[in-house]
N, C-alpha and C positions, 0 to 999 in steps of 0.2 A: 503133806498138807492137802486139805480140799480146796478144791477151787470152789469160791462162794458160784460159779453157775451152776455147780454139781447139786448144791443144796434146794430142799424142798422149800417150796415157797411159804409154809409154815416154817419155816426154821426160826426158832428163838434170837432175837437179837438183841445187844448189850450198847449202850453209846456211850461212849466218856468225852469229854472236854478237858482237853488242856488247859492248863489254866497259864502256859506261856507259850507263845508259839515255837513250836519247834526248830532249830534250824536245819537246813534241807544237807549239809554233811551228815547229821545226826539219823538220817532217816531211815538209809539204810540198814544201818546195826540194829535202830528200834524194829524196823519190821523183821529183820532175822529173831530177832529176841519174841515177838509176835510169833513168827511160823512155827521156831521151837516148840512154843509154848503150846498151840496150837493140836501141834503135832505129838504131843505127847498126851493130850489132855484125857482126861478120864473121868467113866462114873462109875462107881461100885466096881472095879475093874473092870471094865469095858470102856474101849475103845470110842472117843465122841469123833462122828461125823463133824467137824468144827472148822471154820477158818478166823479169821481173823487180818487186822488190817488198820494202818494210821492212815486219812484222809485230812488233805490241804494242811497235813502240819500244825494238824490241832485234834482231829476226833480221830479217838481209838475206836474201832467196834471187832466187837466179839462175835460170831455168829454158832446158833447150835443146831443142826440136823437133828428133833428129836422123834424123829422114824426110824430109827434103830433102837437110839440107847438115849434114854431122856438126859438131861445134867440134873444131876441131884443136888442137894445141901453144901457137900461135899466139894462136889465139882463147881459150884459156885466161891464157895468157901476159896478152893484152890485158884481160881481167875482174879479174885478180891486178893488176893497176897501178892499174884504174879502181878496184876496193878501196880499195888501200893510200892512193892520191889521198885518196879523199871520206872517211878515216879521218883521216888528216892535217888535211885542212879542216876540221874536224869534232871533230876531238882526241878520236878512238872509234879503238878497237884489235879491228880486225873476225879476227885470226888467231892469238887466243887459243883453242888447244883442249882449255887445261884449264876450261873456265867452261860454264858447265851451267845452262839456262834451263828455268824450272818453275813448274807455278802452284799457287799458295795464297792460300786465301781468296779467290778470282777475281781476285787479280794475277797478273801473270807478274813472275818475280823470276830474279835469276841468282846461282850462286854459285861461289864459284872450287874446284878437288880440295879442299884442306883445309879449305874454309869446309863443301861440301858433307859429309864426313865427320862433322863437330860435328854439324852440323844433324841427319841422321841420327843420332845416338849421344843427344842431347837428343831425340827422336820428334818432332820438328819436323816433316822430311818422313819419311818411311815409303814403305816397298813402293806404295802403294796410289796415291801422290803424282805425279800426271801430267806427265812431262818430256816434253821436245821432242827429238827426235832428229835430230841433224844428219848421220847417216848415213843416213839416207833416199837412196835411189840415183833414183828418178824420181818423175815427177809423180802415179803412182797411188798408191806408197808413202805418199808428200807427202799426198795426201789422206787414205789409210785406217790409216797409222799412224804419222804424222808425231808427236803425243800417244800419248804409250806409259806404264804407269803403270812404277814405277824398279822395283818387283820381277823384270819381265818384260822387263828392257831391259838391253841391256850393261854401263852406264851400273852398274848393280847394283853391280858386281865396285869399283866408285869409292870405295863407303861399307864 
């Protein structure tokens, strides 16, 4: 498996939201079942520069190096099953994209469109309130504005 520092800062990246938080026995095996997958991954047969990775027990992200060997249809196709799979086993619903992960009080917490509205409308979260953005398109995004606070993130137009 790659270490995501190995990857170029264009590297393709994927974010999933769990849709129940993981528990932290569980997390181990899940990222083993991650590296596997990871490590086998392929496009047209060729070998994907790839890593992958569960963060705070709720977001899976994929990542693709594609300076060597792009992910194709395919190799999409095959990340979408290994999902749906280890969600199954796992009884986590990783293609929920109404569900929206954010931290308070130094939890990371998720909440679904309508839970998210309340919350906002109660000042629970606020503008200022640092969500996770799972449009993030690569691995430099990933790092410098993966955490965006809600007033300055798409996410806004939600609440």
């Amino acid at each position: 498996m790659t270490d995501l520092i190995a990857l170029d800062d264009s590297s393709k990246v994927w974010v999933y939201h769990s849709s129940e938080l993981i528990p932290e026995e569980k997390i181990p095996e899940i990222k083993n079942h991650i590296f596997n997958f990871v490590g086998q991954w392929v496009s047209h047969n060729n070998a994907l520069k790839a890593y992958g990775n569960i963060f705070h027990n709720r977001l899976l992200c994929l990542f693709v190096d594609e300076t060597k060997a792009g992910a194709s249809g395919c190799s999409i196709d095959s990340s979408v099953r290994f999902l749906k799979k280890l969600g199954d086993h796992y009884n986590v619903d990783f293609f929920d994209r109404m569900i929206f992960s954010y931290i308070l009080d130094d939890e990371v917490l998720t909440a679904s469109r309508p839970e998210l509205k309340n919350l906002y409308e109660q000042k629970v979260v606020s503008d200022d309130t640092l969500f996770f953005d799972p449009l993030v398109k690569n691995k430099e995004q990933f790092i410098q504005s993966w955490l965006v606070p809600l007033g300055d993130s798409w996410m806004k137009r939600m609440v």
